[in-house]
Every structure is written in structure tokens, then in C-alpha cells.
C-alpha positions in Angstrom: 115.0 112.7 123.9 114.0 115.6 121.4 117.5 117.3 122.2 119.0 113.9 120.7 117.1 113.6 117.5 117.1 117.4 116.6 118.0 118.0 113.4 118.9 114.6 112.4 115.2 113.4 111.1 114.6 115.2 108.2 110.8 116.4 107.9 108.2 114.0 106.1 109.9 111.2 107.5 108.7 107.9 109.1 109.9 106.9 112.1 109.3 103.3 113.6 109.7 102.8 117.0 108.4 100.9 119.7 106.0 101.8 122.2 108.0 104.1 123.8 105.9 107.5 124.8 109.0 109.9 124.5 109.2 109.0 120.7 106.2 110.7 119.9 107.6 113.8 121.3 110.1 113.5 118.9 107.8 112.4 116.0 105.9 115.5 116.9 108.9 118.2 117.0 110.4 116.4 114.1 107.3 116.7 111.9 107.8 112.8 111.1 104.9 110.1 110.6 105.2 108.3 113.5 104.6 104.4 113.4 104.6 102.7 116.9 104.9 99.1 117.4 103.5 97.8 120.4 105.4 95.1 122.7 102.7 92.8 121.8 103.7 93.0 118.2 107.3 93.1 116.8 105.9 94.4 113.1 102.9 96.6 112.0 102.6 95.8 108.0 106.0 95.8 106.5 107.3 97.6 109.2 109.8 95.6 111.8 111.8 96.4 114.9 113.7 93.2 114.6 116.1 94.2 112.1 116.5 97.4 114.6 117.0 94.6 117.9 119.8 92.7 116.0 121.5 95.6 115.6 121.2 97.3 118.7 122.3 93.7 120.2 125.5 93.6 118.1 126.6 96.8 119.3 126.3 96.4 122.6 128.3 92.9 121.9 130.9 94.6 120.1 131.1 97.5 123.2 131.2 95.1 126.0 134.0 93.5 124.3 136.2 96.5 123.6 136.2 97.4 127.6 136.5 93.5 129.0 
């Protein structure tokens, strides 16, 4: 996942993810804060992976549609 993200999160960033282990690999290489949101949760103070869900739901929407 590192290969992915390198050199698109610039340093002293904050990157909110869910629980997923492999992102704090990438927080790590990245030299990023790191905020993880656990399944259990859906925001940790005024951080939300909602926002991030709808999103990640419309684009699979509009991809399904372009190859029906």
C-alpha cells in the first residue's frame, strides 16, 4: 500500500483512516499523524470516515454504471 501513497501525502500531514493495519505503514513512511477510526466508531473528535464512505460509494455507483 506504501508503493500507492508514495509521494502523494505530503509530510506533517494527518491522515484518517479506518482501522486498517497497512495504513499505518504508510503513516509511518509518509511521516504523517496517523488518526485511526475504529469499526466501532465512525468518528474520533471532529474527525469522520462518513463523508470518506459516501464517496467511495458514489464512485463505485458511477463505475458499475459505465460498464453495465
Amino acid at each position: 500500500m506504501t508503493a500507492v501513497f508514495n509521494g502523494r501525502i505530503e509530510k506533517g500531514s494527518i491522515l484518517v483512516t479506518d482501522s486498517l493495519r497497512a495504513y499505518q505503514n504508510v503513516a509511518n513512511d509518509s511521516e504523517v499523524t496517523h488518526v485511526r477510526i475504529l469499526k466501532v466508531k465512525y468518528n474520533y473528535g471532529s474527525f469522520n470516515v462518513e463523508p470518506i464512505n459516501v464517496d467511495c460509494s458514489e464512485l463505485k455507483k458511477a463505475g458499475s454504471w459505465q460498464f453495465q
